[in-house]
C-alpha positions in Angstrom: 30.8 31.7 -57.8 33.1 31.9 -60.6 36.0 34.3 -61.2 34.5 37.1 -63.0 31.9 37.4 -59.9 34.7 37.3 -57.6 36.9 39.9 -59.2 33.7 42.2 -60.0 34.2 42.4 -55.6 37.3 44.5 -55.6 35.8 46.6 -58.1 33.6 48.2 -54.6 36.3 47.6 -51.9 37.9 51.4 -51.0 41.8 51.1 -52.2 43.5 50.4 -49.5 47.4 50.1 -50.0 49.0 47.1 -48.1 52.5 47.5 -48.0 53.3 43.7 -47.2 54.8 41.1 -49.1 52.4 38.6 -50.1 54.6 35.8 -48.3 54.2 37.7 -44.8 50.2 38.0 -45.7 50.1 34.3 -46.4 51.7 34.0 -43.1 49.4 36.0 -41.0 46.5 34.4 -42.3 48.2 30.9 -41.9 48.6 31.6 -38.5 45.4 33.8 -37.4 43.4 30.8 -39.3 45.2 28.6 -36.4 44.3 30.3 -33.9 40.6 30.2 -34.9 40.9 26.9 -35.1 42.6 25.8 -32.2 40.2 28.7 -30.1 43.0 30.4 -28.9 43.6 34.2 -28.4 41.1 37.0 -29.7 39.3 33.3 -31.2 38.4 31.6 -28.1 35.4 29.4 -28.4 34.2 30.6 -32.0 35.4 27.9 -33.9 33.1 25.1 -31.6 30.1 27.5 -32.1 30.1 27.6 -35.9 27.8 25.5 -38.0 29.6 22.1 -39.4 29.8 23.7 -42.8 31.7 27.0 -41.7 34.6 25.0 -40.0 34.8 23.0 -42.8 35.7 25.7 -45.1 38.0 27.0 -42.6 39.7 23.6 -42.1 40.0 23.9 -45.9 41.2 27.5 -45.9 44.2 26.5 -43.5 45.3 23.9 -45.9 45.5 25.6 -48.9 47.2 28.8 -47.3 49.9 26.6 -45.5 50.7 24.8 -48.9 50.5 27.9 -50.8 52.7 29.6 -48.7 55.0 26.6 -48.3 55.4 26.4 -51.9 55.3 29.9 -52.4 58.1 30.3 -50.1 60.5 27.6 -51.6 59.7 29.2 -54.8 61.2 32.4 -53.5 64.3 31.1 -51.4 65.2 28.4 -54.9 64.5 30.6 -57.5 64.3 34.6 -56.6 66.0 35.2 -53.6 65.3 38.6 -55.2 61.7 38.6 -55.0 61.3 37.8 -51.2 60.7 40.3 -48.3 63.1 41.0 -46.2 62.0 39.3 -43.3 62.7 36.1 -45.4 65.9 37.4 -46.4 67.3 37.5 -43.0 66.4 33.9 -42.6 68.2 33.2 -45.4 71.8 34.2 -44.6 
């Protein structure tokens, strides 16, 4: 699918407002993408009954979120402090 495809998306989605920082949203799906994977929680027993190919791209998803939000994260604590959310900020002191 390429970009222009993907982007044409939003373009019918209703506008919600989300009022969290991209770091925390990185960090919820980081962690809800666990669960799913280790069947846990609201996920129980979905991740063994999807075809090969879905958990695959999930397995996939989870590593790209955690590094982007690793990096990400770094990026905000060793560059601009300024930029992260206050949740971070706390950790930071």
């Amino acid at each position: 699918m390429s970009l222009n495809a993907s982007l044409s998306v939003f373009k019918y989605m209703k506008r919600y407002r989300n009022r969290k920082h991209i770091q925390e949203q990185l960090s919820a799906l980081e962690h809800a993408t666990a669960h799913l994977l280790a069947s846990t929680g609201r996920y129980k027993d979905q991740f063994d009954s999807m075809p090969g190919n879905l958990q695959r791209r999930f397995k996939n998803l989870i590593e790209v979120v955690y590094q982007t939000n690793a990096v990400y994260t770094g990026w905000l604590i060793e560059s601009r402090p300024d930029f992260a959310p206050d949740s971070l900020k706390e950790f930071m002191k």
